[in-house]
C-alpha positions as CSV (number, residue, x, y, z in Angstrom):
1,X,-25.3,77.1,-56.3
2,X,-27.3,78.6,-59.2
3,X,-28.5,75.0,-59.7
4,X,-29.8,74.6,-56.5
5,X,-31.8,77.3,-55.8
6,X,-33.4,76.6,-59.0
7,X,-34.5,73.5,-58.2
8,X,-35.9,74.6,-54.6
9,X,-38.0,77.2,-55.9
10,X,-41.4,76.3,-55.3
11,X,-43.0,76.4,-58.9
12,X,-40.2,74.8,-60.0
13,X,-40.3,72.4,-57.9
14,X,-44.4,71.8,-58.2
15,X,-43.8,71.6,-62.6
16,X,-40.9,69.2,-62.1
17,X,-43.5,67.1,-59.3
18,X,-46.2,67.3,-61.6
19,X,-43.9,66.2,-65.0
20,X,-42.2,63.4,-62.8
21,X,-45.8,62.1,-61.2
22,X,-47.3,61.9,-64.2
23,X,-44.4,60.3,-66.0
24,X,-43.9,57.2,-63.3
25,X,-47.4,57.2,-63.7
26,X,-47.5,56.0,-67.1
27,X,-44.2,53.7,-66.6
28,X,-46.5,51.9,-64.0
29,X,-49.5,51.5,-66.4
30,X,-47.3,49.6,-68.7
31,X,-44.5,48.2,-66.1
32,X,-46.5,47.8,-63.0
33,X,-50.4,47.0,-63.2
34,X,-50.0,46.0,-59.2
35,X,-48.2,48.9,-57.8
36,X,-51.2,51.4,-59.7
37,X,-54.1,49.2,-58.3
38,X,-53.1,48.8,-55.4
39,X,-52.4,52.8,-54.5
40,X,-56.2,52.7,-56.7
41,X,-57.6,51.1,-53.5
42,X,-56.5,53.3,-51.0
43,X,-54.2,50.9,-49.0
44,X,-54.2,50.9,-45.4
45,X,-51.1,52.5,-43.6
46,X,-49.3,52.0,-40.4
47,X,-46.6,54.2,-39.4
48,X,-44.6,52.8,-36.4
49,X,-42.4,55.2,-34.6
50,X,-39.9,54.5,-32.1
51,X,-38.2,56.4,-29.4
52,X,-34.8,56.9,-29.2
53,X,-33.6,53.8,-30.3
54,X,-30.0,53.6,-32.0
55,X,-28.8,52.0,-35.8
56,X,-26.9,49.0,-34.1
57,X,-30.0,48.1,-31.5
58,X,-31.5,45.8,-34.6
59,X,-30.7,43.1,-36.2
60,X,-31.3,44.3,-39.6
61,X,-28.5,46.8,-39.3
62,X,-25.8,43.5,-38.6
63,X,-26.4,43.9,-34.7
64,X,-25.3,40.1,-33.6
65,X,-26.8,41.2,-29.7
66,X,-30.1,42.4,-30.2
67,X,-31.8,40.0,-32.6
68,X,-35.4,41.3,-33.9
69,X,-37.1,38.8,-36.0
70,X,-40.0,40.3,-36.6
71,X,-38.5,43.5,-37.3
72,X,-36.0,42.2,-39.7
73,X,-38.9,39.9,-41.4
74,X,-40.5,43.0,-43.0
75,X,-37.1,45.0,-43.6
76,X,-36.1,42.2,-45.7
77,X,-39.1,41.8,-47.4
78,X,-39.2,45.9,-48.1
79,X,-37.0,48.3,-48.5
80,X,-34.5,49.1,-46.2
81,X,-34.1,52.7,-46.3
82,X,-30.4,53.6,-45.3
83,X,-30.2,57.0,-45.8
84,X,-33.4,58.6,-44.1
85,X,-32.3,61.1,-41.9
86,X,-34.4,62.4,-38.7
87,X,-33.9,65.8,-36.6
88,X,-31.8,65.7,-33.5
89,X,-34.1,65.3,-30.7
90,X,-38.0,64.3,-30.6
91,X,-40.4,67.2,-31.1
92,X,-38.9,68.4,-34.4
93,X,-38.9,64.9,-36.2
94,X,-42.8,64.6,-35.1
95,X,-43.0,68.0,-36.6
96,X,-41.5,67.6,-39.7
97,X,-43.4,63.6,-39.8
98,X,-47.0,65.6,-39.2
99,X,-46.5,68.8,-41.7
100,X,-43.9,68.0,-44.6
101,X,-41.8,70.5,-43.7
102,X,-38.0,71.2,-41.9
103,X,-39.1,72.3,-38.2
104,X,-36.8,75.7,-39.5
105,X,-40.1,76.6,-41.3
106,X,-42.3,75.6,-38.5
107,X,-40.0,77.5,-35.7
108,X,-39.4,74.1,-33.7
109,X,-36.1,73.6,-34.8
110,X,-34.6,74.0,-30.9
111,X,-35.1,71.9,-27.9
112,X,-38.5,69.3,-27.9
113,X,-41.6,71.0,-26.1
114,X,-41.5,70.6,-22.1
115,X,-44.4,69.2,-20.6
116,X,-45.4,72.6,-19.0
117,X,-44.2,74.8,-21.7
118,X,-46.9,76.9,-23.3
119,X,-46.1,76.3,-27.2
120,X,-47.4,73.7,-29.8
121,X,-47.0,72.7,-33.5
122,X,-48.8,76.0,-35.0
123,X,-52.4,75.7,-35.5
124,X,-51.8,76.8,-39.3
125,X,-50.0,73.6,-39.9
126,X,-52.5,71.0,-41.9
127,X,-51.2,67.5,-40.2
128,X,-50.7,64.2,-42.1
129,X,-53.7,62.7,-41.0
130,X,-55.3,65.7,-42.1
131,X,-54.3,65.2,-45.5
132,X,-55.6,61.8,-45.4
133,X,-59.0,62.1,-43.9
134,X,-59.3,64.3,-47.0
135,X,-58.5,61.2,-49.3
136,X,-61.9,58.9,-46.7
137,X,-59.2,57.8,-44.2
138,X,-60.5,56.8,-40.5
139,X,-57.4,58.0,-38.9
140,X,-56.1,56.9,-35.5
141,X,-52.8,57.9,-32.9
142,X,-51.7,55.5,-30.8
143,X,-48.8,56.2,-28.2
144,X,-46.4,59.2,-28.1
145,X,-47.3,62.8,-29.3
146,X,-45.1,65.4,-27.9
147,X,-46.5,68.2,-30.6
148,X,-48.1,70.6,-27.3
149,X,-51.1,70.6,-25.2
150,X,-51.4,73.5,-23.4
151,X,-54.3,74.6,-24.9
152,X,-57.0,71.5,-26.6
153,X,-56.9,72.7,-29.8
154,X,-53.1,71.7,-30.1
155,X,-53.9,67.8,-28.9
156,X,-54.2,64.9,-31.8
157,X,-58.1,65.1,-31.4
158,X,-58.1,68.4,-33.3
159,X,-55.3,67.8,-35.2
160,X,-56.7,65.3,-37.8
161,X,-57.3,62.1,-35.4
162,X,-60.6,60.3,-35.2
163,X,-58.7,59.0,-31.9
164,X,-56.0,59.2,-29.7
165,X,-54.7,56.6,-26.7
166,X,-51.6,57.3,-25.1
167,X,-49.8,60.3,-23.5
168,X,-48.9,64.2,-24.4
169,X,-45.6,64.7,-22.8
170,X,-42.1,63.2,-24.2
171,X,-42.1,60.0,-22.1
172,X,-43.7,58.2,-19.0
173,X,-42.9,55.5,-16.8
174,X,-43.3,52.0,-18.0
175,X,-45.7,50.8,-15.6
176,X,-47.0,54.1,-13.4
177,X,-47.1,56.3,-16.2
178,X,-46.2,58.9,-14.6
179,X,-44.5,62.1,-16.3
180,X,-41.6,64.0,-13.9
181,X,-40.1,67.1,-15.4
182,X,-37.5,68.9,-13.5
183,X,-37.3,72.8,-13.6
184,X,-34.5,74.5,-12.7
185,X,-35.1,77.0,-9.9
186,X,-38.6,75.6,-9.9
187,X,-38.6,72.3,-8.5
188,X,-39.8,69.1,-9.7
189,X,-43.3,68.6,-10.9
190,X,-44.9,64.8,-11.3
191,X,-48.4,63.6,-12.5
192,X,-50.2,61.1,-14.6
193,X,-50.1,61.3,-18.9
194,X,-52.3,58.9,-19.6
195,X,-55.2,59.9,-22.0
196,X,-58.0,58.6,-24.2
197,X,-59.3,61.0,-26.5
198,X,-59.3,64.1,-23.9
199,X,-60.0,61.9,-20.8
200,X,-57.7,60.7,-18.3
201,X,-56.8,56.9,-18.5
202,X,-54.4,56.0,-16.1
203,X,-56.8,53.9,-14.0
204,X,-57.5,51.4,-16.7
205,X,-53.5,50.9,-17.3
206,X,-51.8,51.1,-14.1
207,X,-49.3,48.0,-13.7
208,X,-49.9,47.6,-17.2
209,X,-46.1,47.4,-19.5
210,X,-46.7,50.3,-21.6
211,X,-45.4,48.5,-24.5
212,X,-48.1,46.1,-24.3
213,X,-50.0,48.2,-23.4
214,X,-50.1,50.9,-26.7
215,X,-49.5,47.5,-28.9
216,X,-53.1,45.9,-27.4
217,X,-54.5,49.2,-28.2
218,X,-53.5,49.0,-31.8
219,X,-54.4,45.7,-32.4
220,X,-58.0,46.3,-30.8
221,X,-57.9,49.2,-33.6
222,X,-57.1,46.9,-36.1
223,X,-59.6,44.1,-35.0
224,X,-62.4,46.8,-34.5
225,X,-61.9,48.2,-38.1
226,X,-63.5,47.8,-40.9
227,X,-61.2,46.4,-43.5
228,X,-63.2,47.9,-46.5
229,X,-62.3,51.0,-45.0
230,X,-58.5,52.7,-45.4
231,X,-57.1,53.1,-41.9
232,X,-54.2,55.1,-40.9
233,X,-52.7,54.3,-37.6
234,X,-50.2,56.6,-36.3
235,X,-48.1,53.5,-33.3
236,X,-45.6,56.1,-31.4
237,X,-43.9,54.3,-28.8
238,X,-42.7,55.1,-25.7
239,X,-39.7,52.6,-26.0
240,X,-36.7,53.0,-26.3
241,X,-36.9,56.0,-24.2
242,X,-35.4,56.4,-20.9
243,X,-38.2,57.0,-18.4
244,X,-38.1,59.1,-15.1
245,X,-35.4,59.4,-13.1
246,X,-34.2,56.3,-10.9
247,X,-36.3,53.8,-12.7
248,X,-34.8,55.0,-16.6
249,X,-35.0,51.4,-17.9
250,X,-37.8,48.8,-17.2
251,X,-38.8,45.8,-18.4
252,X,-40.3,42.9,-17.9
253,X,-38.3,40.4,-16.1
254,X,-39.0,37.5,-18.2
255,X,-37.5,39.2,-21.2
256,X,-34.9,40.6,-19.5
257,X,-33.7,36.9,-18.7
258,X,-33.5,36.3,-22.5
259,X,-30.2,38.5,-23.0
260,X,-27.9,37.0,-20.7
261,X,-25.4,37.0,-23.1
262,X,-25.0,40.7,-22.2
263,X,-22.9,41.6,-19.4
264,X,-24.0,44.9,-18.8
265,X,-26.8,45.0,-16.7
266,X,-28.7,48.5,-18.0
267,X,-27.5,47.1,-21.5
268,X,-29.5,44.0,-21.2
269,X,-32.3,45.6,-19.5
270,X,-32.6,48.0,-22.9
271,X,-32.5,44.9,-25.3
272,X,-35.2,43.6,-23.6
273,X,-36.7,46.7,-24.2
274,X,-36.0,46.5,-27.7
275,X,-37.0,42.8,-27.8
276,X,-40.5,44.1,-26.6
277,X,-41.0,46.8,-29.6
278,X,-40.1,43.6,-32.1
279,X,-42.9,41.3,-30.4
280,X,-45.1,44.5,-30.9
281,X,-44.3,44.4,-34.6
282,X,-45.5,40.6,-35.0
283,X,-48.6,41.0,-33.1
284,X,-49.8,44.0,-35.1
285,X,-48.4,42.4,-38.2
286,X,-50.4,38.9,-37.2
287,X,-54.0,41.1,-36.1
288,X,-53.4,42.7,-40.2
289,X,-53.5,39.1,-41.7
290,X,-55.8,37.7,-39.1
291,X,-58.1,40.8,-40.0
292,X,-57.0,40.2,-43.8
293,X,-55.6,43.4,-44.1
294,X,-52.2,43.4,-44.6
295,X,-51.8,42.7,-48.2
296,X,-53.6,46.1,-48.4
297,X,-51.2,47.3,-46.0
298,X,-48.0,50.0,-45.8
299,X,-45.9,49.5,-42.8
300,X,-43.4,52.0,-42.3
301,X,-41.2,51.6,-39.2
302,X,-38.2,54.3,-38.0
303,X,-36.9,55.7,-34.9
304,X,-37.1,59.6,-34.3
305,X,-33.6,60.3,-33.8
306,X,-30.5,58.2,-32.4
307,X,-30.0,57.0,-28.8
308,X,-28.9,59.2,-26.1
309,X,-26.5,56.3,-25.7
310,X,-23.4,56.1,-23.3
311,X,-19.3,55.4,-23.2
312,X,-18.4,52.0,-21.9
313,X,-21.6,51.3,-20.0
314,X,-20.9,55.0,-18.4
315,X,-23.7,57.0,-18.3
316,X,-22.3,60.9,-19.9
317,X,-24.0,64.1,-18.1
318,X,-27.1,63.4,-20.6
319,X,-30.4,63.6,-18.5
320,X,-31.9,60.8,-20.2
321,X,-29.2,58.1,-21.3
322,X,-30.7,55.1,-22.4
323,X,-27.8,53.3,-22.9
324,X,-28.8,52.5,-27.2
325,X,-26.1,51.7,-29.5
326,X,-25.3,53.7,-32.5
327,X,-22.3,51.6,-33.7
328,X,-20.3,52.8,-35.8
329,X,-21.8,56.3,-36.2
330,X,-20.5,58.9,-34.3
331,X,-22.8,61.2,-32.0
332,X,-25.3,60.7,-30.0
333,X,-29.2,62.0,-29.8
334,X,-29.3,65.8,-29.8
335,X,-26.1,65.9,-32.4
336,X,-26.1,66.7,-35.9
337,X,-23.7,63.5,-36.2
338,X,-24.8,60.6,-38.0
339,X,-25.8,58.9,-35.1
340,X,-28.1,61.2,-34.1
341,X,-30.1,62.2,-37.2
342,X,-29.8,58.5,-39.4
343,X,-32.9,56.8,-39.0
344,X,-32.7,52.8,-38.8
345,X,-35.9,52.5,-40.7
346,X,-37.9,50.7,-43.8
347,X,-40.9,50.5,-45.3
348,X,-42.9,47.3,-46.4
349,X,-46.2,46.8,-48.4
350,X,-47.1,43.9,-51.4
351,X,-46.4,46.8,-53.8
352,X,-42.6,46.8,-52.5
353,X,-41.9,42.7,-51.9
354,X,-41.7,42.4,-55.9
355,X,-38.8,44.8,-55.3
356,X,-37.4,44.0,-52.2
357,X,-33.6,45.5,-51.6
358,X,-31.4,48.1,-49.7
359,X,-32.2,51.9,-50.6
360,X,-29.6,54.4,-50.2
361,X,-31.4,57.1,-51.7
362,X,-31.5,60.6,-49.8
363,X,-34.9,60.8,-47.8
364,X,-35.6,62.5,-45.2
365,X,-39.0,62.4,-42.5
366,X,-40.5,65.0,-44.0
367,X,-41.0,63.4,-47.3
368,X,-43.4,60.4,-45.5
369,X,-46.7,63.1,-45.9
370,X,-46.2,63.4,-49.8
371,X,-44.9,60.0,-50.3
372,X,-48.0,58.4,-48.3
373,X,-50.2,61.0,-49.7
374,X,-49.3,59.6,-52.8
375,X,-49.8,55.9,-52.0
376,X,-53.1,56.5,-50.7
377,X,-53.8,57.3,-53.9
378,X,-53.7,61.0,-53.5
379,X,-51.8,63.7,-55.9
380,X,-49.2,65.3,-54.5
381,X,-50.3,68.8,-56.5
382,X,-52.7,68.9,-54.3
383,X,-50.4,69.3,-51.1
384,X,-49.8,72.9,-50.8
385,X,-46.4,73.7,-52.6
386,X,-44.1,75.4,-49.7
387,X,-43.7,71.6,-48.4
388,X,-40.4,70.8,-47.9
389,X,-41.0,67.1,-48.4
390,X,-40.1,64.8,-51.5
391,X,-42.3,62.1,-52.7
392,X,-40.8,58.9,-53.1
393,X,-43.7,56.6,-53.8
394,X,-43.1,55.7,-57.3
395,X,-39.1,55.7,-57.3
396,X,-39.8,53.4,-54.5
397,X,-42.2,50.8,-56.3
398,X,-40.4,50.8,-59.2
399,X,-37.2,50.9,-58.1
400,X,-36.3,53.7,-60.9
401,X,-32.8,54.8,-61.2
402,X,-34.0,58.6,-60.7
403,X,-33.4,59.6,-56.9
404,X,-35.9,62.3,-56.2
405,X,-33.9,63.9,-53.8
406,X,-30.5,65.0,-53.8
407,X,-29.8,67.4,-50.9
408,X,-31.4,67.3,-47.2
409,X,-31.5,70.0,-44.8
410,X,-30.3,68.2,-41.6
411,X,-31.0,71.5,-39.0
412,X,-30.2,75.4,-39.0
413,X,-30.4,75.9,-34.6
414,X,-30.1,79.7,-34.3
415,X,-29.7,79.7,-30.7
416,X,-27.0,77.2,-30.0
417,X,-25.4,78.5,-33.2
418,X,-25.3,74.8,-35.1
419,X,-26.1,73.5,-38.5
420,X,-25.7,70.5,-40.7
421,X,-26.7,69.7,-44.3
422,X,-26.1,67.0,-47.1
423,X,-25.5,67.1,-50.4
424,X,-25.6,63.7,-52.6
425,X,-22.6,62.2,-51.0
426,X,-21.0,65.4,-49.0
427,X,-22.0,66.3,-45.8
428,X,-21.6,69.5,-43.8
429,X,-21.3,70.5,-40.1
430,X,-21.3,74.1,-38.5
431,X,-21.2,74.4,-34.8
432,X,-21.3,71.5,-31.8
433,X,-24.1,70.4,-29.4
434,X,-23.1,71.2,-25.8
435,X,-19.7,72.1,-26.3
436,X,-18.9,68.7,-28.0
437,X,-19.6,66.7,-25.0
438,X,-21.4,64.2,-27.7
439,X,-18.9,64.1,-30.1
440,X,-17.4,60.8,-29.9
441,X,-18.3,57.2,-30.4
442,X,-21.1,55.5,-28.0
443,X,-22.3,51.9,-28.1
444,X,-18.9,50.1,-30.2
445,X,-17.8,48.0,-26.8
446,X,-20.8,46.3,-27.3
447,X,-19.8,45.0,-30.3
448,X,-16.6,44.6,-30.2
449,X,-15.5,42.7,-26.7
450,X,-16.2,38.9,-26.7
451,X,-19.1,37.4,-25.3
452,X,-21.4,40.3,-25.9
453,X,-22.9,38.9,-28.7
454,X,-25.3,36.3,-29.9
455,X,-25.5,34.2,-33.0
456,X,-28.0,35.4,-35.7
457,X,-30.6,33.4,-36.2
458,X,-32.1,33.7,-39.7
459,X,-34.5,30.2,-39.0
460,X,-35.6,32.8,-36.2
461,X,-36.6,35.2,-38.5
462,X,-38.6,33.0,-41.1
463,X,-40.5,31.3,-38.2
464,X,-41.8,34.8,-36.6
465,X,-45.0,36.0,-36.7
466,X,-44.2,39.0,-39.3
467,X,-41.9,36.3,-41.5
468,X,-44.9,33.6,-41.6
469,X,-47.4,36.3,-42.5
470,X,-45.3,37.7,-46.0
471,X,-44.6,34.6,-47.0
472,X,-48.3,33.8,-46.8
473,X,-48.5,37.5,-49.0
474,X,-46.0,36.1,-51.5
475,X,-47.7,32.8,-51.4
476,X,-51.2,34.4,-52.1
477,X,-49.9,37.6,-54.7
478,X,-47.3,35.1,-56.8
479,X,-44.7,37.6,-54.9
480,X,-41.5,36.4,-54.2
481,X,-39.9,36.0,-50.4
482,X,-36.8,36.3,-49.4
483,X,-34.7,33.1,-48.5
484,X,-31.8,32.5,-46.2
485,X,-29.2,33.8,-48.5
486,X,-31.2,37.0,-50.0
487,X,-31.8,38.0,-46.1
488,X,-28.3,37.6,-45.4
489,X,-26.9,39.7,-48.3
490,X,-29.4,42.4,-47.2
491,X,-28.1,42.3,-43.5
492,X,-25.0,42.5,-44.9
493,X,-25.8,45.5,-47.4
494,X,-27.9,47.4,-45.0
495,X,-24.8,47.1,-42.4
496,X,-22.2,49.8,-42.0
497,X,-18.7,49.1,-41.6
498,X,-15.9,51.0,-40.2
499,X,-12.5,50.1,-38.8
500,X,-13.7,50.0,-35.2
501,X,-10.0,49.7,-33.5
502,X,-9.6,53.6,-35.3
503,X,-12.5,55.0,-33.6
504,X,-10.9,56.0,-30.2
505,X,-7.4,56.6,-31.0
506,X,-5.0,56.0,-28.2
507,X,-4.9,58.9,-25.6
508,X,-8.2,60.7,-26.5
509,X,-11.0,61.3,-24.2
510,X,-13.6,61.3,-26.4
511,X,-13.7,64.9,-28.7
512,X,-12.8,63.8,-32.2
513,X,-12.9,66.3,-34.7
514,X,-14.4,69.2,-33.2
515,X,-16.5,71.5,-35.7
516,X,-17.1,74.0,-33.1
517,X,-14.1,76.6,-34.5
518,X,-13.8,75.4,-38.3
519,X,-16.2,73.8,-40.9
520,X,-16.4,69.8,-41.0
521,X,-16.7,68.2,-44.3
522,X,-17.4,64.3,-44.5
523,X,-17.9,62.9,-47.6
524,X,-20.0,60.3,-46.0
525,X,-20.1,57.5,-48.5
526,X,-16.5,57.0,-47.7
527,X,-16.4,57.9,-44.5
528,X,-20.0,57.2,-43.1
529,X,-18.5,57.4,-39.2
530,X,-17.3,61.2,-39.8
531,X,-13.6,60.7,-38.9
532,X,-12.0,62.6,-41.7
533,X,-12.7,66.2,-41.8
534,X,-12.2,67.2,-45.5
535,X,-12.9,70.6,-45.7
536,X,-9.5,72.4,-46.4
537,X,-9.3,69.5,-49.5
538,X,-12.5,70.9,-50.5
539,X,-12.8,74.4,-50.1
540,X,-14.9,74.7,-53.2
541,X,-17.8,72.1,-52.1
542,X,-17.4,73.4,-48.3
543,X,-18.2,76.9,-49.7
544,X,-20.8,75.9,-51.8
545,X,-22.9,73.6,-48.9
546,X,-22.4,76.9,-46.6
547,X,-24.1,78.6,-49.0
548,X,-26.9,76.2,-49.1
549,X,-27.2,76.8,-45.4
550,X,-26.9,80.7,-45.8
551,X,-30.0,80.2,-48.3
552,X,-32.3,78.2,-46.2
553,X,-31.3,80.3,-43.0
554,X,-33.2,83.3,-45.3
555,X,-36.6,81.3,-44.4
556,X,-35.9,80.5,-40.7
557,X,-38.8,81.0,-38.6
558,X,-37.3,81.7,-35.1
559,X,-38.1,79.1,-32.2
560,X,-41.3,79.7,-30.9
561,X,-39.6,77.9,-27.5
562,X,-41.0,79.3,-24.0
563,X,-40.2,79.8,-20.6
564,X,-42.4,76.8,-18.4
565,X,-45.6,77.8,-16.9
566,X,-44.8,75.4,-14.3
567,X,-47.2,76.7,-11.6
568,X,-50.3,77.2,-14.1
569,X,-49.7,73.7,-15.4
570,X,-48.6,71.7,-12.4
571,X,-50.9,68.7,-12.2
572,X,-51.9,68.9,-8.9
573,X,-54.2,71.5,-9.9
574,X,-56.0,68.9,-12.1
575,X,-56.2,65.4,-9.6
576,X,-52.2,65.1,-10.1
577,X,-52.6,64.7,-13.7
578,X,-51.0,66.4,-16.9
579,X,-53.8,68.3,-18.6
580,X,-54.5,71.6,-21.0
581,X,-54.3,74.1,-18.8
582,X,-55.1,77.5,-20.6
583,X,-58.5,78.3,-22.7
């Protein structure tokens, strides 16, 4: 325990950064001349974030229903990064993405922010693309932002972005892009979230799929830019999540068509979904080439959290079920489980395709700020030093044994009384989400019945937009490219197995395991699906992770969650629209 408090104490912490940065440093001089030049010219980033979507709904991750070409092109290519953990639910991960830190420290560890709920990420917090428009980036937000606009000051325009296109809330509809939020004892309130820059923007987008719609706004960005120039652009998408109520899933119907092979009607409806974030990736990965960009490029793609999946194609009392797979992992969006807060993510640049592999090093989103600061060629000493994030840059270039993480604060929620943590290999869980209504295993029929799945198509892969464009990298660099047989040993590394049939022993109805009385310690390289609680073998390690908690729950900032000011923000006070509402 001694040991690590030391190493979380801030100086300590900024010495061993600084001794470590400068030490990689050196090792890339004489290892890597092309990982130093090209952090030298201040590569261009793209950070793509999706919404809600589970580890088994791609391809990458050994799904055989959903197949995502384009997607798995670049994870193959990169690093897959298959132990990045999230926060439960939406508005925390953005927090911790924007500001480096563990929303405990930020007091948006709770419930994400309601549309009319007066609160915001705190207007002390620096954001990412603050950072990098210190460093000459021309930073844009495309999508998703779900960090508070009550008052201006609190929307992307004054939090770092030269730009912003998309909507404020959590989620919209697909095609009216409308945002309904129901209050209890209030009543429902509905209006447009549609915005460019501060205006409203609904007009120029109605009927329009909003997938193609955010994904033609980033490739106009990219098209637009100038490629001498480092751009950050911020893609949030509104897929996979569930939209408003009676109309959760849409689609278009053409894609829909392609997934036949799936019985389930919302199932297939959702791939098609997922199909549509995948064609996404290829177009913006084709405008990068096209533009000659993206071998000056960092691509980072993840999801926010897990699915808020369902049981047998049964939706559960969540609000917004989206009917996402997180085979095998246990949980569901808004748990501390695995699936719930493991990310199915990667990163890919030129830097990384000399390396390409399966990372199972500890990360977790907070560490993006410092790890991009420090590909764009920034130093991370200049970051202020009560950042909770790790940089991973250079272990990730190099592919250095050292692991510059060890332990990751999952979440510490004071008012539903429920905490997680990990440890290197041990994991530990205090508490239950919603009296353990989420406890169980979501998505596995989909994987395991017969005629549910597809066949993998690695030609598939090779042929897509994203696959044609890094071999044209490798082809260009002298980088290599991974073949038929290194893509399928990385499926097959990046894939997690578990003994399905044990999942949902005989008789129960769904709570395994509960940690809602007593402790639950997983040692989750061995048990990754959280079936074997091993606390009473372990009382040493249980005591000493609970004290790990006890410690960071010194630094909590209470939620800074408020009651709705449904009446003072109700759009029909501003042309039916979602807009600030207080000065």
């Amino acid at each position: 325990m001694r040991r690590m408090r030391f190493e979380n104490n801030r100086y300590v912490r900024a010495y061993r950064d600084f001794f470590t940065c400068n030490l990689l440093f050196i090792c890339a001089i004489f290892c890597n001349v092309f990982v130093e030049n090209f952090a030298a010219s201040r590569p261009h980033i793209v950070f793509i974030m999706v919404d809600d979507a589970g580890w088994n709904d791609f391809s990458f991750h050994g799904s055989d229903q959903i197949i995502t070409p384009n997607i798995d092109a670049l994870a193959y290519n990169g690093l897959i990064l298959n132990n990045l953990y999230t926060q439960p639910v939406c508005t925390p991960s953005r927090a911790a993405l924007m500001t480096g830190k563990y929303p405990i420290h930020l007091g948006m560890q709770g419930a994400p922010i309601l549309a009319a709920e007066p609160v915001g990420l705190p207007l002390t917090e620096r954001t990412m693309a603050d950072y990098l428009r210190d460093l000459g980036y021309t930073t844009r937000a495309v999508g998703k932002w779900h960090l508070g606009f009550y008052r201006r000051e609190y929307t992307p325009r004054f939090r770092g972005f030269n730009s912003f296109f998309g909507y404020y809330g959590g989620f919209i509809g697909y095609y009216d892009h409308i945002l309904q939020d129901v209050y209890e004892n209030i009543g429902d309130f509905a209006g447009y979230d549609l915005r460019r820059d501060e205006a409203s923007a609904w007009q120029e987008a109605e009927g329009v799929y909003a997938t193609d719609l955010f994904t033609n706004e980033a490739v106009n960005i990219i098209n637009n830019h100038n490629a001498e120039e480092p751009l950050f652009l911020y893609f949030a998408h509104l897929a996979a999540h569930a939209g408003n109520t009676g109309k959760l899933l849409e689609a278009p119907e053409d894609e829909i068509r392609k997934f036949q092979h799936i019985i389930d009607p919302n199932r297939r409806t959702y791939a098609a979904m997922i199909s549509k974030i995948d064609e996404s990736v290829g177009d913006l990965v084709e405008a990068l080439e096209n533009k000659k960009m993206l071998k000056d490029t960092i691509i980072v793609f993840m999801s926010d959290n897990g699915a808020p999946s369902v049981r047998n194609g049964t939706p559960t009392t969540r609000e917004f079920p989206n009917w996402g797979s997180n085979f095998p992992f246990r949980g569901t969006k808004g748990t501390l489980w695995e699936g719930g807060v493991r990310s199915p993510s990667f990163i890919w640049s030129a830097a990384l395709q000399q390396n390409p592999r399966v990372s199972t090093n500890l990360m977790h989103v907070s560490d993006w700020l410092p790890t991009l600061y420090a590909a764009a060629g920034g130093n991370p000493l200049d970051l202020p030093n009560n950042l909770d994030g790790v940089n991973h840059w250079f272990t990730l270039t190099l592919n250095l044994p050292s692991r510059p993480r060890s332990t990751v604060l999952i979440n510490i929620d004071e008012r539903n009384r429920n905490a997680a943590t990990r440890v290197e290999n041990w994991k530990l869980i205090i508490g239950t989400t919603l009296n353990g209504q989420f406890d169980g295993y979501y998505g596995d029929s989909w994987d395991i019945f017969d005629g549910y799945r597809t066949t993998y198509n690695i030609t598939a892969v090779i042929g897509s937009k994203s696959g044609k464009a890094v071999s044209g990298i490798a082809n260009e660099l002298f980088l290599p490219v991974a073949n038929e047989i290194d893509m399928q040993n990385r499926r097959s590394q990046a894939t997690i197995r578990c003994d399905s049939a044990s999942l949902w022993p005989t008789g129960t109805t769904g709570n395994v395991l509960s940690c809602q009385v007593t402790p639950c310690l997983f040692n989750i390289d061995n048990d990754p699906c959280e079936r074997n609680n091993v606390a009473r073998q372990f009382p040493s390690i249980t005591t000493q992770l609970y004290d790990i908690l006890k410690f960071h729950r010194l630094s909590l900032v209470p939620q800074i969650n408020q009651a709705v000011d449904a009446f003072s923000a109700n759009p029909k006070l501003f042309n039916s629209t979602w807009s600030t509402w207080r000065t």
